[in-house]
C-alpha positions as CSV (number, residue, x, y, z in Angstrom):
1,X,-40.6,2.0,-16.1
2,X,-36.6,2.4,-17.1
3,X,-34.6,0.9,-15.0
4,X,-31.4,3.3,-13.9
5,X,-28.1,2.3,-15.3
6,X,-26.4,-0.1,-13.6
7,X,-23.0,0.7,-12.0
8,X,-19.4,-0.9,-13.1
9,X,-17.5,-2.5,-10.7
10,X,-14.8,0.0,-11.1
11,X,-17.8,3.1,-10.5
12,X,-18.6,0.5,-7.0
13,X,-14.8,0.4,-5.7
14,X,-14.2,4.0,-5.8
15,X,-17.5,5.1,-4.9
16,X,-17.4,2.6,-1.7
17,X,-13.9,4.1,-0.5
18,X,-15.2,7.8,-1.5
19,X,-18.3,6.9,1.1
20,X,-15.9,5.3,3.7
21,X,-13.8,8.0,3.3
22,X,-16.4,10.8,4.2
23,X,-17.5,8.7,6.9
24,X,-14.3,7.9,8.8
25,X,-14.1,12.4,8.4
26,X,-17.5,13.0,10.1
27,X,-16.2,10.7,13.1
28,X,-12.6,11.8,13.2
29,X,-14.4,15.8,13.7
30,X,-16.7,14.8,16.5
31,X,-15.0,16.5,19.7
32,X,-14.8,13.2,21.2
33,X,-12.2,12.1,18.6
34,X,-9.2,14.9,19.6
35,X,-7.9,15.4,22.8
36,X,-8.6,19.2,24.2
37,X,-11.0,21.6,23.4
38,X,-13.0,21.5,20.2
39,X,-12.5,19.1,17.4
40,X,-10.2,18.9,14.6
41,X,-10.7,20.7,11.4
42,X,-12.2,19.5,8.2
43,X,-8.9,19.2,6.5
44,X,-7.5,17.1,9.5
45,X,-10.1,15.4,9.7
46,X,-10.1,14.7,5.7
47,X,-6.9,13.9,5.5
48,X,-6.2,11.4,8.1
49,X,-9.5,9.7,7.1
50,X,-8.1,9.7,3.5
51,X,-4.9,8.0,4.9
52,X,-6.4,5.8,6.9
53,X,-8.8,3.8,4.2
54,X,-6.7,4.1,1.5
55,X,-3.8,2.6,4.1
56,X,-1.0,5.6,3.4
57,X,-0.5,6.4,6.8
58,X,0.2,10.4,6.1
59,X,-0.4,12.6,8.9
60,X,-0.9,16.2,9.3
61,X,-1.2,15.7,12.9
62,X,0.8,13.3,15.7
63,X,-1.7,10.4,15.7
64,X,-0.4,9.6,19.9
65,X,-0.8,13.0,21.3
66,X,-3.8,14.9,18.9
67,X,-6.1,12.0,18.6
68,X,-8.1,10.2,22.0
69,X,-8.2,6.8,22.0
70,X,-11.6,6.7,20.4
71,X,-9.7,8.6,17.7
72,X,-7.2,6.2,17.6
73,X,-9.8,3.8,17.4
74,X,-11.8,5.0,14.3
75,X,-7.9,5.2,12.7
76,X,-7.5,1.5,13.1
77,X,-10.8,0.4,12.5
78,X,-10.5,2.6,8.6
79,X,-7.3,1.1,8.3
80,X,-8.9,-2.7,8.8
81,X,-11.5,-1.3,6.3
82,X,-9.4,0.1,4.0
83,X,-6.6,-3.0,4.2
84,X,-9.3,-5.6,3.5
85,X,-11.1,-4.1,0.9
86,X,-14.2,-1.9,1.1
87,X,-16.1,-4.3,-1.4
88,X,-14.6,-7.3,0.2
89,X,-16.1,-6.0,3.4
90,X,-19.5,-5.2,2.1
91,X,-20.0,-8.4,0.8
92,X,-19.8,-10.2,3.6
93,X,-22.4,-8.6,4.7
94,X,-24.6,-9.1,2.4
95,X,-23.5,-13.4,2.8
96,X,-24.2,-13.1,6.5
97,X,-27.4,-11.6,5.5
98,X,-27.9,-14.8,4.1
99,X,-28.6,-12.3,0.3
100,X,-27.6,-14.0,-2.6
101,X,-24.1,-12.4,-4.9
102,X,-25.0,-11.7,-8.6
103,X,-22.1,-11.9,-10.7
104,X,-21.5,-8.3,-10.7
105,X,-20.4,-8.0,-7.2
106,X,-18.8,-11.8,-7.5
107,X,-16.5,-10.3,-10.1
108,X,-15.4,-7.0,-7.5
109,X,-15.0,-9.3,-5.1
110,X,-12.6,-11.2,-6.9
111,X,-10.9,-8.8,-7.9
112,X,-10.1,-7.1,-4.3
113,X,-9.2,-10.3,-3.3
114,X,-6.7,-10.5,-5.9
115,X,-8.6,-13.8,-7.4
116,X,-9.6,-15.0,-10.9
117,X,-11.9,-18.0,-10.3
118,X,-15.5,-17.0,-9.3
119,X,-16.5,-20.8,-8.5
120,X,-16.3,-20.0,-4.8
121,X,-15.9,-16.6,-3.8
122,X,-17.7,-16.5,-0.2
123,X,-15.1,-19.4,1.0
124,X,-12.1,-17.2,-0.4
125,X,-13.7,-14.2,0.9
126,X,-14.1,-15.6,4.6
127,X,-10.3,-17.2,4.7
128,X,-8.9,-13.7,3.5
129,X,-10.6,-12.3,6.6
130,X,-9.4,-15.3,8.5
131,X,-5.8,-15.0,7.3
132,X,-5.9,-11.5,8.0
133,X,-7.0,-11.5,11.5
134,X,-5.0,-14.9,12.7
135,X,-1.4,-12.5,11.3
136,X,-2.6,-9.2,12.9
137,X,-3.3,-11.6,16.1
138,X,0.2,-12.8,16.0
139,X,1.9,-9.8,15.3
140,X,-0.2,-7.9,18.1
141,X,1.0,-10.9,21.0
142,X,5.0,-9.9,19.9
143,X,4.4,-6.4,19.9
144,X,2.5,-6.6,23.5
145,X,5.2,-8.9,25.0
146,X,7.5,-6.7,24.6
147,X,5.1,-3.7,24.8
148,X,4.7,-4.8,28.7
149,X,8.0,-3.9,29.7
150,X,7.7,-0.1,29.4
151,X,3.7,0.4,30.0
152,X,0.9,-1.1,31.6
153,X,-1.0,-4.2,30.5
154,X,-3.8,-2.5,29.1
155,X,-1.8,-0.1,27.3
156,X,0.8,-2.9,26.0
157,X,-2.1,-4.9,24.5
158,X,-3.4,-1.7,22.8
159,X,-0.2,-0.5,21.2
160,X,0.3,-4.3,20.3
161,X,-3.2,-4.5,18.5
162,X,-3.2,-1.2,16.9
163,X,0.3,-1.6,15.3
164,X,-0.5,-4.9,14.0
165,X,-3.3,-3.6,12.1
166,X,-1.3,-0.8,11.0
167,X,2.1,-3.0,10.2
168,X,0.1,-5.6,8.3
169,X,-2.5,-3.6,6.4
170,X,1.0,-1.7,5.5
171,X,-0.5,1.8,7.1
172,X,2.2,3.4,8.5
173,X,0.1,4.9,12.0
174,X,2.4,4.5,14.9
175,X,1.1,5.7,18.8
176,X,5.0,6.9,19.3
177,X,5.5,10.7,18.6
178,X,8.2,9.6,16.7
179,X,6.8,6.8,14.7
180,X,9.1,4.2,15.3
181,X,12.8,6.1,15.7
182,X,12.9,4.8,19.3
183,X,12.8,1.5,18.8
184,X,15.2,1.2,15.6
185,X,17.7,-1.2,17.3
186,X,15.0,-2.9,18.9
187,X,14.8,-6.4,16.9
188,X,11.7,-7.4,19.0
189,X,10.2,-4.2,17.7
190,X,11.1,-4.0,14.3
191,X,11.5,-7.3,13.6
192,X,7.5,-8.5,14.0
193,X,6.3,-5.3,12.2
194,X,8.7,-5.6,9.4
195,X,6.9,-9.1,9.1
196,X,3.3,-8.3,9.1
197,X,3.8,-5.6,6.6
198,X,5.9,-8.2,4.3
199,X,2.9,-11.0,4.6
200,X,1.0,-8.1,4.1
201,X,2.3,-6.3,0.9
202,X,2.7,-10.1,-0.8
203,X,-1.0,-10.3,-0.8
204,X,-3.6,-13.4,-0.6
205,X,-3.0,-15.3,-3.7
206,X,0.0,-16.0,-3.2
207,X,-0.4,-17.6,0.1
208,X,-3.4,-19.2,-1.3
209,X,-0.6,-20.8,-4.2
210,X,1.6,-21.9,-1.0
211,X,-1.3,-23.3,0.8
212,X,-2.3,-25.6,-2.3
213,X,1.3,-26.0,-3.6
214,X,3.7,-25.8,-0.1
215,X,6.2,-28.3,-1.2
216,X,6.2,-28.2,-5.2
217,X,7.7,-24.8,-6.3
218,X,7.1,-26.1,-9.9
219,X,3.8,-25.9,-9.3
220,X,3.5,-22.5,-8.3
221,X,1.6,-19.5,-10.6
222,X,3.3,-17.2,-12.3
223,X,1.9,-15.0,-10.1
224,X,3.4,-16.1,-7.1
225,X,6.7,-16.8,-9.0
226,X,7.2,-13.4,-9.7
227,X,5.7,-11.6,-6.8
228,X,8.0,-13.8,-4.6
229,X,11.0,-12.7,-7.3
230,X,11.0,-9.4,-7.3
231,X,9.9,-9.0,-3.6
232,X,12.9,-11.1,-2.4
233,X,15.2,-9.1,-5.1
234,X,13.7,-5.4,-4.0
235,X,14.7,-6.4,-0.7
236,X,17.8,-7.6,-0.3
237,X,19.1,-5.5,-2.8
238,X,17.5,-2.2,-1.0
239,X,18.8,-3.2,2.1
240,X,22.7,-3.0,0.4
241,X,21.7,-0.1,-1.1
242,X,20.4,2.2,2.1
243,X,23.2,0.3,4.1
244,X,26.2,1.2,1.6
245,X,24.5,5.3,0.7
246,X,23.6,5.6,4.6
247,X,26.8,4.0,6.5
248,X,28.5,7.1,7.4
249,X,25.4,9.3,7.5
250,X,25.4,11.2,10.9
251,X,22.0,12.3,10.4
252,X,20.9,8.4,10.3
253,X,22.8,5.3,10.9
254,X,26.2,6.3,11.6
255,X,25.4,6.7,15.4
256,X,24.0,2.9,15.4
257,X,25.4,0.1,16.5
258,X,26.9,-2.5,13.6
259,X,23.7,-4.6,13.8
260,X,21.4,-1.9,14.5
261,X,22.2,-0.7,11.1
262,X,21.7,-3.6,9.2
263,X,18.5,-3.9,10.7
264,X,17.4,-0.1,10.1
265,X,18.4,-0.5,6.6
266,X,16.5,-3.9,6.4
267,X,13.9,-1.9,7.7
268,X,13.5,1.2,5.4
269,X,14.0,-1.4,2.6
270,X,10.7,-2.8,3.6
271,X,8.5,-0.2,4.6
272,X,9.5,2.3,1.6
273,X,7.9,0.3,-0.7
274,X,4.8,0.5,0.9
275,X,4.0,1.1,5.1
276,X,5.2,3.8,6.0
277,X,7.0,3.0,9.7
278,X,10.5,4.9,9.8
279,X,13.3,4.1,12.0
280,X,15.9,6.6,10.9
281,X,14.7,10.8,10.0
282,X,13.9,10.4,6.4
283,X,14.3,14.2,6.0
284,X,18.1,13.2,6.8
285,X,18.8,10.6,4.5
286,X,21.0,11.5,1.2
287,X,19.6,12.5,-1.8
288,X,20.4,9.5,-3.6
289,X,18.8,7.2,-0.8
290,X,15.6,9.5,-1.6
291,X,15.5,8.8,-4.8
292,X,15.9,5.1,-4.2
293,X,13.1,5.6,-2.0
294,X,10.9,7.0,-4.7
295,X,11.9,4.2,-6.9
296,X,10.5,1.6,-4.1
297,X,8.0,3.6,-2.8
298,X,6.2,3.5,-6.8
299,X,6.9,0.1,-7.4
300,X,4.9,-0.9,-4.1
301,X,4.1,-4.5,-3.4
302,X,2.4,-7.4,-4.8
303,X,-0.9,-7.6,-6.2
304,X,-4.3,-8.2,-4.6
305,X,-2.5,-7.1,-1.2
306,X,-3.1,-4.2,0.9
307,X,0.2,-2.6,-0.5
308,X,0.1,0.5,-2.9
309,X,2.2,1.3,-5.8
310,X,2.0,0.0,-9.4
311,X,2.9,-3.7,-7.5
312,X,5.8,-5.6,-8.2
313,X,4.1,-7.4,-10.7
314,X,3.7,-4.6,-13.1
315,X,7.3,-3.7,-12.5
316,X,8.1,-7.2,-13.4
317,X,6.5,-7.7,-16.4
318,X,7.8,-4.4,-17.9
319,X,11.1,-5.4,-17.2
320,X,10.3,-8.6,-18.8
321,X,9.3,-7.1,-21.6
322,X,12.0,-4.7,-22.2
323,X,14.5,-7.8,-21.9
324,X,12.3,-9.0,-24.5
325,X,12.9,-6.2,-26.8
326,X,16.4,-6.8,-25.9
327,X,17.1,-10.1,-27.0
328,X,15.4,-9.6,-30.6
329,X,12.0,-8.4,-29.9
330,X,10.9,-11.4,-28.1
331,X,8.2,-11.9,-26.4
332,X,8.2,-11.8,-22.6
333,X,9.0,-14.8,-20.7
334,X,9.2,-16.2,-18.0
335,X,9.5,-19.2,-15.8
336,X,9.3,-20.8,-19.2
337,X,5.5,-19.4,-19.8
338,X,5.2,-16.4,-22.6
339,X,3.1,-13.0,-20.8
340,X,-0.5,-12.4,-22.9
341,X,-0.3,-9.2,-24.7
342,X,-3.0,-8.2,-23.0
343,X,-1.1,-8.4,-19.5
344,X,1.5,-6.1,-21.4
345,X,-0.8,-3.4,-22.3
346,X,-2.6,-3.2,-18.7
347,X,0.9,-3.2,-17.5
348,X,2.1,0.2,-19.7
349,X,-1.2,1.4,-19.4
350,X,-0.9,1.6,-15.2
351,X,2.7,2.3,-15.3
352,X,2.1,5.7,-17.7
353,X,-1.0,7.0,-15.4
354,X,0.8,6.4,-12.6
355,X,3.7,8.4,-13.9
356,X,1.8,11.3,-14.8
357,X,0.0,11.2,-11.5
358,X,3.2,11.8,-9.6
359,X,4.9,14.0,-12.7
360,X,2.2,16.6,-12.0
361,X,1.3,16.3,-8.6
362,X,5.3,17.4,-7.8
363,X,4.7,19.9,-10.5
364,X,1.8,21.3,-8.1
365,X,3.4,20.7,-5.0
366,X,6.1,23.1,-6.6
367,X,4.5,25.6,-8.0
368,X,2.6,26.2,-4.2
369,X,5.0,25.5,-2.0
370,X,8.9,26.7,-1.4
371,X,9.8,22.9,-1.0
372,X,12.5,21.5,-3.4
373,X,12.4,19.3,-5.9
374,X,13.4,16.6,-3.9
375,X,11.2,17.2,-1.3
376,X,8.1,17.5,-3.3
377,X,8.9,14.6,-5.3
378,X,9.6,11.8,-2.3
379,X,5.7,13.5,-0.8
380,X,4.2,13.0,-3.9
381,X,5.0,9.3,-4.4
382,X,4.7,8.6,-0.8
383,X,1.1,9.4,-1.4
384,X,0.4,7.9,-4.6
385,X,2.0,4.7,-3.2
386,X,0.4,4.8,-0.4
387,X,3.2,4.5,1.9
388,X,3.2,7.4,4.0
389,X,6.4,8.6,4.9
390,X,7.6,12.2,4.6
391,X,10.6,14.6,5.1
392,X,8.4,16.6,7.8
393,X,7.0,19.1,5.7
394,X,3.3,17.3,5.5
395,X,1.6,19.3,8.0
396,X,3.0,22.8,6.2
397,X,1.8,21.7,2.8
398,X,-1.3,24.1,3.5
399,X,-4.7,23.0,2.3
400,X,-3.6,23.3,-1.0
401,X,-0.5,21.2,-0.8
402,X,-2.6,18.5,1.6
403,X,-5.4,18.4,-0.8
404,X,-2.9,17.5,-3.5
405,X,-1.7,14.5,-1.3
406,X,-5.2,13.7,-0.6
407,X,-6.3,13.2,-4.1
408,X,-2.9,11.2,-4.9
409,X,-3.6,8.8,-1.8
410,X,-7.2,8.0,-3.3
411,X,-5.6,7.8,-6.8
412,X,-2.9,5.8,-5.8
413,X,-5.5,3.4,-3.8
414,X,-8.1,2.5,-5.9
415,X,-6.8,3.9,-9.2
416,X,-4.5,0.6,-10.4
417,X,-7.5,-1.3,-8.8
418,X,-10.5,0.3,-10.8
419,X,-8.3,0.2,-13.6
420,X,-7.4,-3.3,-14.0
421,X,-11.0,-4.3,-13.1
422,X,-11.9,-1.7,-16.1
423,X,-9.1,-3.2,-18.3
424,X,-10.2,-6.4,-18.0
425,X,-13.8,-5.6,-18.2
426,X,-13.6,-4.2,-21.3
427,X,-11.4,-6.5,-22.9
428,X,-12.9,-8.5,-26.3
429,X,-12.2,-10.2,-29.0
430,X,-12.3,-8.0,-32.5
431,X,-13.7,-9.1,-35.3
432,X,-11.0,-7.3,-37.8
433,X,-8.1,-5.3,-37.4
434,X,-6.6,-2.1,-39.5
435,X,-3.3,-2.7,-41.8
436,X,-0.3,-2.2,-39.9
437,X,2.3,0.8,-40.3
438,X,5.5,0.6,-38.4
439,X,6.3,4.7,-37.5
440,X,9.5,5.7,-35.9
441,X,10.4,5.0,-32.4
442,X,13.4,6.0,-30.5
């Protein structure tokens, strides 16, 4: 009897956040899930599932007044999913099962996780859980303590919890009608979710680096050494850049107070390159802070984290390489180590898919809706990076428009994923090569 071909790990990855997907939409549509009569609608339903797994944080509808808190519930509990890793999830099942891991599922595991070395996969698998959990759990204390002086106990602890999961899976869901405007000057606020969504976006091998390593910098991967790099760079360098274009802004900080707009800029710095929070309107910041935006927004964060984007990483290393180029086509370096050729090539490859991905999902968003270019491009990104913030117009996007951003926030999820885990896959050793012919470039 012939044996049915045997799935990639790539095929696994998207087909296990396609299923979760579909799922988290059947639950989101029973009545039970939206407050009033009747349930939401397929595409509402679709849509915030979508953003939800793949960890965007888009919304068509207010996530504290349309959705019950069992809705609310199924929201955070895709978002845990989705943050962790479907794969990463469904293997540890199968462990507590007591079933044993071929080296298929050993290698998508390792992957999610962000890790290279298969020797031990079930202990890394069960710390990243751990990790995860024992951050959410601190973050969700803050947020309550200071939760419990405008709302009940029980609420408090709920808002605390369901924000943590959000902040550090770098989702983007807020229970305020206004995401997090209300609370932009509030440092006891902003300040813990700003945290959980950093820890977050830096991802698991790198704390696994610090863990090993805490004292000896030297010591560190190159991994970490970058990720650390660029993140620290994107940062502080954001924050002078929203806080300088934004300063006199009516429409956003101007009517803060002098610290409250250091932090709100600190604060958009950090959640445009991947959560999705807002303290200030986005669809009132200047054009040039949008397009700064989009620039963070498609970078995203590190790699092997629940952040979107092409990761700082790839950014990284393409800047690497172009200074490279610079200096007399030499090869990329860093940290006094020379990049594989191989990393180069994944890099370009993820970096030109990605660019087309957003190139012609603005070119859609255009041709079907009256939005400008501006607009259309900022949604589009937002998506693909799965970050989740918008100039308002989401929910007018029609089913067209939303179906668009619902495609781009599965892309932008699993795409760089499936295709570094195809990348590598498929990576050999040849046993000859053709004659090489320099054509014109530039």
């Amino acid at each position: 009897m012939r044996r049915g071909r045997a799935l990639r790990p790539a095929q696994v990855v998207m087909l296990a956040f396609a299923a979760a997907i579909l799922a988290g939409t059947g639950l989101l549509m029973l009545p039970a899930a939206k407050t009033g009569a009747g349930h939401a609608s397929f595409m509402e339903a679709l849509f915030t599932s979508t953003s939800a797994v793949c960890v965007t944080g888009h919304s068509v509808v207010d996530t504290a007044t349309y959705w019950t808190v069992f809705g609310q519930a199924v929201i955070m509990l895709l978002v845990q999913l989705g943050g962790l890793g479907i794969m990463s999830a469904a293997l540890v099942v199968f462990m507590l099962a007591g079933r044993r891991m071929g080296l298929r599922r050993r290698m998508i595991a390792a992957e999610e996780a962000g890790v290279v070395n298969l020797s031990d996969v079930r202990r890394i698998l069960l710390g990243l859980i751990a990790f995860s959990l024992t951050c959410e759990a601190v973050i969700a204390v803050a947020l309550a303590a200071r939760f419990s002086e405008d709302a009940s106990l029980g609420t408090a602890v709920w808002r605390g919890a369901f924000h943590a999961v959000s902040s550090f899976n770098n989702a983007g869901f807020a229970l305020f009608s206004d995401n997090l405007v209300g609370f932009a000057s509030d440092w006891f606020v902003i300040m813990p979710i700003a945290l959980g969504i950093i820890v977050g976006g830096i991802g698991y091998p790198v704390f696994l680096d610090l863990r090993k390593n805490p004292r000896r910098a030297a010591r560190w991967t190159l991994h970490t050494k970058l990720t650390l790099t660029a993140t620290g760079i994107l940062l502080f360098g954001a924050t002078l850049a929203f806080l300088v274009m934004e300063f006199g802004n009516p429409a956003t900080l101007e009517p803060l107070d002098g610290h409250a707009k250091v932090l709100s800029a600190f604060f958009q710095s950090v959640t445009t390159r991947t959560a999705g929070f807002n303290s200030i309107s986005q669809s009132g910041l200047h054009d040039e802070s949008l397009l700064v935006s989009d620039m963070l927004m498609f970078v995203g964060g590190g790699s092997g984290s629940t952040a979107g984007g092409v990761k700082v990483v790839t950014f990284a290393v393409l800047l690497l390489m172009v200074i490279g180029e610079a200096r007399g086509g030499r090869q990329a370096e860093a940290f006094g180590r020379t990049l594989p050729t191989a990393v180069l090539r994944q890099s370009l490859a993820i970096a030109f898919l990605a660019i087309n991905a957003v190139t012609f999902g603005t070119i859609a968003l255009l041709a079907a809706t009256p939005y400008s270019l501006s607009q259309c491009l900022f949604e589009v990104t937002s998506a693909f990076g799965t970050v989740g913030l918008s100039t308002g117009i989401t929910a007018d996007l029609g089913d067209f428009g939303q179906s668009v951003l619902v495609a781009l926030m599965y892309l932008g999820r699993v795409g760089p994923l499936t295709l570094a885990v195809a990348l590598a896959a498929r990576e050999r050793d040849r046993l000859f090569t053709f004659p090489e012919e320099r054509p014109l470039v530039g």
